[in-house]
C-alpha positions in Angstrom: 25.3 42.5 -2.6 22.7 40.3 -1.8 20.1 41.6 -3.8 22.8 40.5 -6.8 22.5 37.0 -5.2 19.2 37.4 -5.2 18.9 38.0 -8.9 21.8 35.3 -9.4 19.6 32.5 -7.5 16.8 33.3 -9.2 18.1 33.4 -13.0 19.2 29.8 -11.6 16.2 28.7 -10.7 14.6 29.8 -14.1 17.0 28.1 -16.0 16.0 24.8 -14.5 12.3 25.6 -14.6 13.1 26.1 -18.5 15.3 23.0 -19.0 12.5 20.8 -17.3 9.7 22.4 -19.2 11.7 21.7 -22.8 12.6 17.9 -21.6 9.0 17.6 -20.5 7.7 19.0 -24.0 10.5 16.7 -25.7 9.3 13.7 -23.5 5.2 14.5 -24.7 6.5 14.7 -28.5 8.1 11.8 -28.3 5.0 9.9 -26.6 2.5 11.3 -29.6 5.1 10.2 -32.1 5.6 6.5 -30.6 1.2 6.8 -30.4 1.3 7.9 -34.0 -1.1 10.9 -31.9 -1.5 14.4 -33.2 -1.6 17.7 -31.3 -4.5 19.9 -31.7 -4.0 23.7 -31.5 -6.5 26.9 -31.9 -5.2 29.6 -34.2 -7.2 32.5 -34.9 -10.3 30.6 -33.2 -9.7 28.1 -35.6 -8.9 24.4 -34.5 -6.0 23.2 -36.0 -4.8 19.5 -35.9 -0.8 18.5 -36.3 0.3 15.1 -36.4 3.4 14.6 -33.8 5.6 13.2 -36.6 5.4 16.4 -38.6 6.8 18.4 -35.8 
């Protein structure tokens, strides 16, 4: 039984980790957009540049 609440607490605890890692990504897009910033990626070794407002 406790290994169940184990597994309960710690699906919990990922959940939050999740949530707070989307907000925090929401609260950084929102930041570049208000900077009119851009992000900058590598794809393929390949530097690629995105302006906040077109995400």
């Amino acid at each position: 039984m406790q290994k169940m609440e184990n597994n309960n607490t710690l699906e919990e605890l990922r959940n939050k980790i999740l949530k707070g890692i989307e907000i925090a990504f929401e609260n950084l897009v929102a930041k570049k957009k208000k900077d009119n910033s851009e992000f900058v990626f590598s794809k393929d070794g390949k530097i690629i540049k995105v302006k906040a407002k077109d995400l």
